[in-house]
C-alpha positions as CSV (number, residue, x, y, z in Angstrom):
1,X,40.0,-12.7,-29.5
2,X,38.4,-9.8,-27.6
3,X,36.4,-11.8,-25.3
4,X,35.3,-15.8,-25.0
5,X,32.6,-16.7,-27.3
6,X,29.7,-17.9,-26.2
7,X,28.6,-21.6,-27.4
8,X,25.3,-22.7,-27.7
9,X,23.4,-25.2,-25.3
10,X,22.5,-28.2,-27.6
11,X,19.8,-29.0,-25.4
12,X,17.9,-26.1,-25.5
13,X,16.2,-24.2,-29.0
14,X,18.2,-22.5,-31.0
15,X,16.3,-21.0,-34.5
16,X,19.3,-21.0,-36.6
17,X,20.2,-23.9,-35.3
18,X,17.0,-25.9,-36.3
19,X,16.9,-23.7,-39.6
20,X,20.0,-25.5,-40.7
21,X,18.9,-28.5,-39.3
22,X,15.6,-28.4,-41.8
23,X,17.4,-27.9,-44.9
24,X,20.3,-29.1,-44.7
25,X,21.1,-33.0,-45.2
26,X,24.7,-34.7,-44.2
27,X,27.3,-35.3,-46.8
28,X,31.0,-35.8,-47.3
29,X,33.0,-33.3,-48.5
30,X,34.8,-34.1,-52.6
31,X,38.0,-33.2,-51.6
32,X,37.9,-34.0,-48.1
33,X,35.7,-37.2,-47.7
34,X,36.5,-37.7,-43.7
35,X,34.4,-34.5,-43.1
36,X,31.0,-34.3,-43.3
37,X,29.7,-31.1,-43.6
38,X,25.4,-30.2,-43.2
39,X,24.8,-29.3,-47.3
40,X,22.2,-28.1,-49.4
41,X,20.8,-29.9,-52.6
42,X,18.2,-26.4,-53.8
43,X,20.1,-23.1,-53.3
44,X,17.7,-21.3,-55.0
45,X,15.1,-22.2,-52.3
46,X,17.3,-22.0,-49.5
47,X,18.5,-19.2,-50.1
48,X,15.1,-17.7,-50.8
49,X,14.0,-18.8,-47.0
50,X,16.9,-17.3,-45.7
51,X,15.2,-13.6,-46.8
52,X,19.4,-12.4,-46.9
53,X,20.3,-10.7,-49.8
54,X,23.7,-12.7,-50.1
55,X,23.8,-16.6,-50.7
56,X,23.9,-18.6,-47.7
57,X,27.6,-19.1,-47.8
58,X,27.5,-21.8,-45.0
59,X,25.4,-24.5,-46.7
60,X,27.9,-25.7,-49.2
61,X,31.9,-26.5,-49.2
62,X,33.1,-23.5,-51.8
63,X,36.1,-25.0,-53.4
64,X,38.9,-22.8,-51.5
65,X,37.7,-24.0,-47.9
66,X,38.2,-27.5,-49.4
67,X,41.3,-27.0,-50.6
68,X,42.6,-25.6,-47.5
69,X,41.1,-28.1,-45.3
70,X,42.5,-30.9,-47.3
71,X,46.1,-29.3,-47.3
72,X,46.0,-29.0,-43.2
73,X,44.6,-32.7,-43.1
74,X,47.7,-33.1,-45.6
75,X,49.8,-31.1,-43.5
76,X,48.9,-31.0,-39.8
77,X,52.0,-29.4,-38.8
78,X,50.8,-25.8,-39.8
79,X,47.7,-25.9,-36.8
80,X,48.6,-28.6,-34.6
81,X,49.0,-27.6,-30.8
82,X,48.4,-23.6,-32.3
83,X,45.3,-21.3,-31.9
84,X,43.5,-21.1,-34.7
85,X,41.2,-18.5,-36.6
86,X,39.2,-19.9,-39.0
87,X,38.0,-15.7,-40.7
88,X,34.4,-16.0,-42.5
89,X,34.0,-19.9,-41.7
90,X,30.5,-20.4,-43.5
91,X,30.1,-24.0,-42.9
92,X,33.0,-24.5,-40.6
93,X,35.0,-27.0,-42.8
94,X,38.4,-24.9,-42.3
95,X,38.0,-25.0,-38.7
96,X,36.9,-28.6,-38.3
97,X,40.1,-29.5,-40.2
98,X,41.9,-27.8,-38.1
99,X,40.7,-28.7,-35.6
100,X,41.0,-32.2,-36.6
101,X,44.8,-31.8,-36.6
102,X,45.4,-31.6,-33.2
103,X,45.0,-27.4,-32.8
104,X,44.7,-25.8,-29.4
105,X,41.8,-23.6,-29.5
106,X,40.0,-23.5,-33.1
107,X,37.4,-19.8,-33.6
108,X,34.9,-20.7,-36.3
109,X,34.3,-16.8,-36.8
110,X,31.1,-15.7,-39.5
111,X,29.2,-12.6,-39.6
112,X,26.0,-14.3,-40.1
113,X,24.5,-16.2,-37.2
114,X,23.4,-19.2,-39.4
115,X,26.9,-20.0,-40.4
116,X,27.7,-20.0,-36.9
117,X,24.8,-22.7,-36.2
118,X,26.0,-24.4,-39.5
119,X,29.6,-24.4,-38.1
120,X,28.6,-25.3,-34.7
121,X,26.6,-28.7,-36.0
122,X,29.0,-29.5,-38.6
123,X,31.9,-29.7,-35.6
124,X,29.5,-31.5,-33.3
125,X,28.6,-34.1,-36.1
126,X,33.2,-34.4,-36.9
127,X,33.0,-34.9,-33.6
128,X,35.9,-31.8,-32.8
129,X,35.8,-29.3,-30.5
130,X,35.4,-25.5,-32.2
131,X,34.4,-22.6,-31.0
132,X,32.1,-19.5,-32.7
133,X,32.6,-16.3,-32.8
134,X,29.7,-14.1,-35.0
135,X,31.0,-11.0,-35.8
136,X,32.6,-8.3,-37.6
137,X,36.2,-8.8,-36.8
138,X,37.9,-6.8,-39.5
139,X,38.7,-3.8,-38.7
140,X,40.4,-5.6,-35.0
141,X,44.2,-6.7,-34.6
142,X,43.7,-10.3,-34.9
143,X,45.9,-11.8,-31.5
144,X,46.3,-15.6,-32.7
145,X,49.1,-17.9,-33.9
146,X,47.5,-18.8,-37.7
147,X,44.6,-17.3,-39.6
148,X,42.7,-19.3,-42.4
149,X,40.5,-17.9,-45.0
150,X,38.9,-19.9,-47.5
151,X,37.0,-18.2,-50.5
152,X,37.8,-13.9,-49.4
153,X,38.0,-12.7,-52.7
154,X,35.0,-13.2,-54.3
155,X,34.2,-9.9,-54.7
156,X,36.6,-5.9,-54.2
157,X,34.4,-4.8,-51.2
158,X,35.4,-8.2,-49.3
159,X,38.9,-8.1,-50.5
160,X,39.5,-4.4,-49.5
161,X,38.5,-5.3,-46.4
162,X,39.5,-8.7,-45.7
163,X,43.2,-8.1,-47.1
164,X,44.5,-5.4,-44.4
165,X,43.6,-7.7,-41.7
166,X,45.0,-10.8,-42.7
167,X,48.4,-8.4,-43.5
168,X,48.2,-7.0,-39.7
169,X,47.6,-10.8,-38.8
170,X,50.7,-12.1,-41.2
171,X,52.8,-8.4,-39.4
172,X,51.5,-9.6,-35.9
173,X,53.6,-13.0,-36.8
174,X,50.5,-15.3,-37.6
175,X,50.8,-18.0,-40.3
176,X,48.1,-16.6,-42.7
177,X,46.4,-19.4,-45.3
178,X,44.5,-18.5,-48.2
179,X,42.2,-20.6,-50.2
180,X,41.1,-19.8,-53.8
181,X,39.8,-21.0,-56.5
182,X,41.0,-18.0,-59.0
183,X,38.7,-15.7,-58.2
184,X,39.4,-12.6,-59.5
185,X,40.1,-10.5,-56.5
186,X,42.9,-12.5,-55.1
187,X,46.3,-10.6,-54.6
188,X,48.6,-10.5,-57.3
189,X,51.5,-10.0,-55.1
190,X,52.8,-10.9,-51.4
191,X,51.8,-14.9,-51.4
192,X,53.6,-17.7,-51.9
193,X,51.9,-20.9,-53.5
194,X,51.6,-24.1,-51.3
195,X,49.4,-26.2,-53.2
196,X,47.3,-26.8,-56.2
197,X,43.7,-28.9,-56.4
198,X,41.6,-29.8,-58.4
199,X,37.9,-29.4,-56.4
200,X,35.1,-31.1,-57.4
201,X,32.4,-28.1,-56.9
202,X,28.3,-27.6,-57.5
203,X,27.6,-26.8,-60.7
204,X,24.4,-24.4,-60.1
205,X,26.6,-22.7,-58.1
206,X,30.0,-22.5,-60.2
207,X,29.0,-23.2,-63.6
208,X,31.5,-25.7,-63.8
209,X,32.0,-29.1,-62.2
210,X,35.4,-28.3,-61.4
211,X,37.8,-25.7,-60.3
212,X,41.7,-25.3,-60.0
213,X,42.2,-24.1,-56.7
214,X,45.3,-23.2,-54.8
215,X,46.5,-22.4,-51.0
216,X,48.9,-19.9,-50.6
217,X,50.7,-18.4,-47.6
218,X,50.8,-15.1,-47.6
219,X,54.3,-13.3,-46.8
């Protein structure tokens, strides 16, 4: 990373921190029941008292971060004793997993500072040690030994810009792991399936109370 994030003192204030804290209620994960993540039950409200124009992304497990964080917890060998970059971490389950495997030094990176609080509580709560990291890290040569995004291609904006770095990651020689649930962005070309999952997801946010979701490696 370009320099040593800063962590947040859990003794003193933090606003996004306490935001979370307020609407947000502990709960295990479907698909990965040993995590419990800080979740919302009204995302219409919440995300009205955010103010952001985008969802808040950190306040529920979207079905690729559970997929990938069950296939490390499956497979602990891909982050174990490696430094880790969990890209766009919203609630910080994909870090916490891997972090949970035994990895080095785990980056719980998010644009928005509330997933960073989200991220940081959820971690404290699993009781694992990740770092975060809030900002724009796209358009940087990622320096780390694997790279984990869960949920990137939600939309062509994201994916054009998301899909360049995790190539100069994969070129760079970092293990690169992709969640998805199908969206309709993901690549058609240059990943190799790992696994396939079945996620038990919200249905006011998904329409559906499930959703086929795979991991790939990209190549």
């Amino acid at each position: 990373m370009a320099h040593r994030p800063e962590q947040p003192d859990p003794g003193r204030p933090d606003p996004q921190r306490d935001f979370v804290h307020r609407h947000t209620t502990p709960q295990p994960v479907p698909l990965v029941p040993e995590v419990v993540l800080r979740t919302a039950t009204d995302i219409t409200a919440l995300w009205q008292a955010t103010g952001h124009a985008e969802p808040p992304f950190w306040a529920f497990p979207w079905a690729g971060g559970q997929a990938l964080a069950r296939h490390l917890l499956d497979h602990p060998g891909a982050t174990a004793g490696r430094r880790v970059l969990d890209l766009a971490t919203g609630s910080g389950l994909v870090a916490i997993a891997a972090a949970r495997t035994g990895a080095r030094h785990v980056t719980a990176n998010d644009v928005d500072p509330l997933a960073a609080a989200a991220a940081d509580l959820n971690a404290r709560a699993n009781d694992v040690t990740v770092r975060t990291h809030v900002a724009d890290l796209l358009d940087t040569d990622p320096d780390t030994d694997v790279v984990l995004a869960g949920d990137v291609f939600y939309d062509r904006d994201m994916t054009a810009r998301v899909l360049p770095f995790l190539r100069r990651a994969h070129a760079r020689g970092a293990l690169v792991l992709v969640g998805d649930p199908q969206r309709a962005h993901l690549p058609r070309t240059g990943l190799r399936l790992l696994a396939t999952h079945h996620v038990p997801v919200p249905r006011d946010l998904e329409g559906v109370d499930t959703r086929t979701t795979r991991v790939w490696r990209l190549t």
